[in-house]
C-alpha positions as CSV (number, residue, x, y, z in Angstrom):
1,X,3.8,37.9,-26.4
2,X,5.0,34.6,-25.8
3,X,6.9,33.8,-21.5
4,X,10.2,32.6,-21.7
5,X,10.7,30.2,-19.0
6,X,14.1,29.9,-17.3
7,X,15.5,26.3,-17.4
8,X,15.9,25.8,-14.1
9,X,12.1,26.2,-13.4
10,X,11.0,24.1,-15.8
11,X,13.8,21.4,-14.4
12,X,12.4,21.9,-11.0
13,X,8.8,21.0,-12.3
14,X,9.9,18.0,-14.3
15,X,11.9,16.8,-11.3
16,X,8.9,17.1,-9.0
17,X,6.9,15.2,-11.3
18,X,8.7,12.3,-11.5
19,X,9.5,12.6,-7.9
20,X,5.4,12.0,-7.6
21,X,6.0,8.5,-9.0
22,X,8.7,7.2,-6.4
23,X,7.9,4.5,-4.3
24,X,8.8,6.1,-0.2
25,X,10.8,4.0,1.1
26,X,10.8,2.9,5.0
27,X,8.5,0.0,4.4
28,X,10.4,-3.2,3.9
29,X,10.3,-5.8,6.1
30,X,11.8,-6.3,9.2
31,X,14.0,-9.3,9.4
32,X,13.9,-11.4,13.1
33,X,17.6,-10.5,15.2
34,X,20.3,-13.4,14.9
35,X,19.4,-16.2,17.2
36,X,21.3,-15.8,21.0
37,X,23.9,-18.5,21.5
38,X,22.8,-20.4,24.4
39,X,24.7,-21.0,27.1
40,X,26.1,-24.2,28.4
41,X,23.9,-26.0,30.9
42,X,25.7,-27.2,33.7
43,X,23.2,-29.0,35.1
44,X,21.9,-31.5,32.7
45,X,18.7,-29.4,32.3
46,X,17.0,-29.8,28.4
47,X,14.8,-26.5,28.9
48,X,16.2,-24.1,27.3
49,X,13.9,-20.5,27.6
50,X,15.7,-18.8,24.7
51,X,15.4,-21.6,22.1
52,X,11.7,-20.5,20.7
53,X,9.9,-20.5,24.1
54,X,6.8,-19.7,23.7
55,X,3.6,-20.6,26.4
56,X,1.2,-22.9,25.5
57,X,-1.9,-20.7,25.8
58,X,-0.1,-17.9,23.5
59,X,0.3,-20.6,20.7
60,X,1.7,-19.5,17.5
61,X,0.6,-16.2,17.3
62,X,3.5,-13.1,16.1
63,X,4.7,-11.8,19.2
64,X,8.8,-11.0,18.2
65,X,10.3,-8.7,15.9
66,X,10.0,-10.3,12.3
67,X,6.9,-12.0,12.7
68,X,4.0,-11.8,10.3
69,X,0.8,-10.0,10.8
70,X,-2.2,-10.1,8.0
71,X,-3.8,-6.5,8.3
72,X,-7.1,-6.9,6.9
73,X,-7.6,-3.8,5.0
74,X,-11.2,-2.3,5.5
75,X,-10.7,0.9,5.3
76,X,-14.4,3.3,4.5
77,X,-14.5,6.9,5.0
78,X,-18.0,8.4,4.4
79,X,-18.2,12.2,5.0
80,X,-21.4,14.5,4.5
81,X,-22.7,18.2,4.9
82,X,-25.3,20.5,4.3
83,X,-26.0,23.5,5.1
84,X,-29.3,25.9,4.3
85,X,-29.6,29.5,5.5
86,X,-32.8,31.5,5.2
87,X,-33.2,35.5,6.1
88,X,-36.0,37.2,5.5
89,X,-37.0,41.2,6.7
90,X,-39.9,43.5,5.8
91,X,-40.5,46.9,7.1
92,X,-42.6,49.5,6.1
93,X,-44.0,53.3,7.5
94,X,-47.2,55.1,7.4
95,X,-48.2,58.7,8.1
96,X,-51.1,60.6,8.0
97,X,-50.8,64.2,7.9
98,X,-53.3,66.6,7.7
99,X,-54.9,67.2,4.8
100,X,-56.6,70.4,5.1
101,X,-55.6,73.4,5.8
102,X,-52.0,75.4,5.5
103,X,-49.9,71.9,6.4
104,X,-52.1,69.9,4.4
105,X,-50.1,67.0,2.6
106,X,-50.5,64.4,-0.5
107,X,-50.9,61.1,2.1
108,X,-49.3,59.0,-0.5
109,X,-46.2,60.7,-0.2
110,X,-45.1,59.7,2.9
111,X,-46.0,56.0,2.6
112,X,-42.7,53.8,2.6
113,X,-42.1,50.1,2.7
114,X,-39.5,47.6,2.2
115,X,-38.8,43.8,2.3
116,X,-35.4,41.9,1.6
117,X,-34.7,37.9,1.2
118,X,-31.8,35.8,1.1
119,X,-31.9,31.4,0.3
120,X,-29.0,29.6,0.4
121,X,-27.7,26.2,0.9
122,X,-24.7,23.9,0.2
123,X,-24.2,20.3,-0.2
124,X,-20.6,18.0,0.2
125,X,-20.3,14.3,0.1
126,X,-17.2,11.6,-0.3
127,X,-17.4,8.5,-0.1
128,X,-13.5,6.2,-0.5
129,X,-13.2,2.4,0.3
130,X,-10.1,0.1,0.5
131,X,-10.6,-3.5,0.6
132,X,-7.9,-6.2,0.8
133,X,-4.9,-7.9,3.1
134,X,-1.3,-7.0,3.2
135,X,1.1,-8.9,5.7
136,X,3.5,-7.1,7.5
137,X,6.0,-8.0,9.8
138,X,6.7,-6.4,13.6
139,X,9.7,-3.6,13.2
140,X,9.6,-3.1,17.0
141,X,7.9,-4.7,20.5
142,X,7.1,-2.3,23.2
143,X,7.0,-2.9,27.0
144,X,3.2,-2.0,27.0
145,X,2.0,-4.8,24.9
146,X,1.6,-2.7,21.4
147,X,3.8,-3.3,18.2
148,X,5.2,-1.4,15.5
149,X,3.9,-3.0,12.2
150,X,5.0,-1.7,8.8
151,X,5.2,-3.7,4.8
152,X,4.4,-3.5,1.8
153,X,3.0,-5.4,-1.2
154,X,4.6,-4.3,-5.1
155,X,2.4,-5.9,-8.0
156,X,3.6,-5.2,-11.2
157,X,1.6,-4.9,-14.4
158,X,1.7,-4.6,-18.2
159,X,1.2,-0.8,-17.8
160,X,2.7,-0.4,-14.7
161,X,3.2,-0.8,-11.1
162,X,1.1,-0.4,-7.9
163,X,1.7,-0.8,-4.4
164,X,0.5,-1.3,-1.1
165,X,2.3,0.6,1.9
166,X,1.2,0.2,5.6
167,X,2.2,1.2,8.9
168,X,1.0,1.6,12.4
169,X,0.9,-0.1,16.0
170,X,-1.3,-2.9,17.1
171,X,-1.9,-4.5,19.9
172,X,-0.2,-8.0,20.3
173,X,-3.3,-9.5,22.1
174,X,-5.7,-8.2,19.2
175,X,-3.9,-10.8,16.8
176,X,-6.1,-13.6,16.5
177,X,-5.0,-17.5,16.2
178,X,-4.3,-17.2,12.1
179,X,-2.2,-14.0,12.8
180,X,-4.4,-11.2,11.5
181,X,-5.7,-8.0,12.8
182,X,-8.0,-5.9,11.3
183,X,-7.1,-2.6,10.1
184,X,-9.5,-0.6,12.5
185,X,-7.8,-1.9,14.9
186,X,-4.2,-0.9,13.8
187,X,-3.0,2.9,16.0
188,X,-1.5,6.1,13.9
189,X,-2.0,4.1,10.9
190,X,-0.5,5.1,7.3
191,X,-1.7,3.7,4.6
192,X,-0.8,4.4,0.8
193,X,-2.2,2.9,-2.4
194,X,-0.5,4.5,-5.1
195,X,1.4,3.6,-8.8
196,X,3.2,4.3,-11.5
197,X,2.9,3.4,-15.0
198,X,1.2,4.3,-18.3
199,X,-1.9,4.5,-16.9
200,X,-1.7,7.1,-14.2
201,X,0.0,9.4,-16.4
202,X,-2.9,9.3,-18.5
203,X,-4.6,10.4,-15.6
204,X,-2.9,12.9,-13.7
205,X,-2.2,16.4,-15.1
206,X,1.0,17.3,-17.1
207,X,3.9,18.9,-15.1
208,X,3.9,22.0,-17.8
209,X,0.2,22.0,-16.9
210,X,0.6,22.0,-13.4
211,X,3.1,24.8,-13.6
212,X,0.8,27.0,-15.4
213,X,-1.8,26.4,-13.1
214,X,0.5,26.8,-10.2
215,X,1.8,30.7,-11.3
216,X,-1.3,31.8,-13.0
217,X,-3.3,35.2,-11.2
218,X,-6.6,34.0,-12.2
């Protein structure tokens, strides 16, 4: 007997499949706010605090929205378990009835014994690694020193695309003098590292697959 599917179903699954090879958007970079006009200066004074002030000791490093950051991506994740379970009982009984007289009894009748066992165990283990630099530019300074970070990086390939998508908040004062920051250090931090193209199709499972899989009882 062969399951007639309705159309819209089989719509939905196709859309969510090619939904799966969207780029999310939110990441593109922050652009710096229009330059302030600044005001006259009455008093013949050449300082001028909103022209690109900056301290000496803070140097050149991003401190405004629309600077660059480097995140230096060094992302390892190593998770392990195990788990081993042993029960063991024995038990056993032993009488000894007369064995002469009127109440006299077979003695190996009423011998009884037992003994059970169990052995298990279980074993789990992933390892993933990311390795690489993406700059990213400051969407947002807050009061307490930290940033909001966010960018992405789009390479495109004969047999596809792949990108790059990252954001979090950092601390302004753990950006060193070339403007990079490790990604350990960046706070809430999403990363994605995902693509479209001939070759993840190849490897991902077909939507009418995926369907079947999804609806199946067994």
């Amino acid at each position: 007997m062969i399951r007639k599917l309705p159309i819209s179903a089989l719509c939905l699954v196709m859309l969510a499949g090619c939904a799966a090879d969207q780029r999310p958007a939110g990441f593109t970079a922050t652009l710096p706010p229009p330059p302030v006009a600044a005001p006259a200066q009455a008093n013949g004074a050449i300082f001028n605090a909103s022209a690109g002030y900056a301290p000496l000791h803070f140097g050149q490093r991003a401190h405004r929205v629309g600077d660059l950051v480097t995140v230096v991506l060094m992302e390892r994740t190593t998770t392990s378990k195990s788990a081993d379970s042993t029960q063991s009982r024995d038990g056993s009984i032993s009488l000894t009835p007369p064995t002469a007289g009127p109440f006299a009894f077979n003695p190996n009748v009423l011998n009884s014994g037992g003994s059970s066992s169990f052995n298990g165990g279980g074993d789990a283990s992933q390892t993933s690694s990311l390795r690489g630099d993406l700059t990213v530019t400051i969407a947002e300074v807050r009061p307490n020193g930290t940033a909001l970070v966010k960018g992405e990086k789009v390479m495109q390939f004969s047999q596809g695309e792949e990108w790059v998508q990252l954001a979090g908040i950092i601390r302004l004062a753990d950006i060193d003098q070339d403007n990079r920051i490790a990604s350990q250090r960046v706070a809430d931090a999403q990363i994605t590292y995902a693509g479209k193209g001939a070759v993840q199709r190849a490897s991902r499972e077909g939507w009418l697959s995926r369907f079947f899989n999804t609806v199946t009882p067994f």
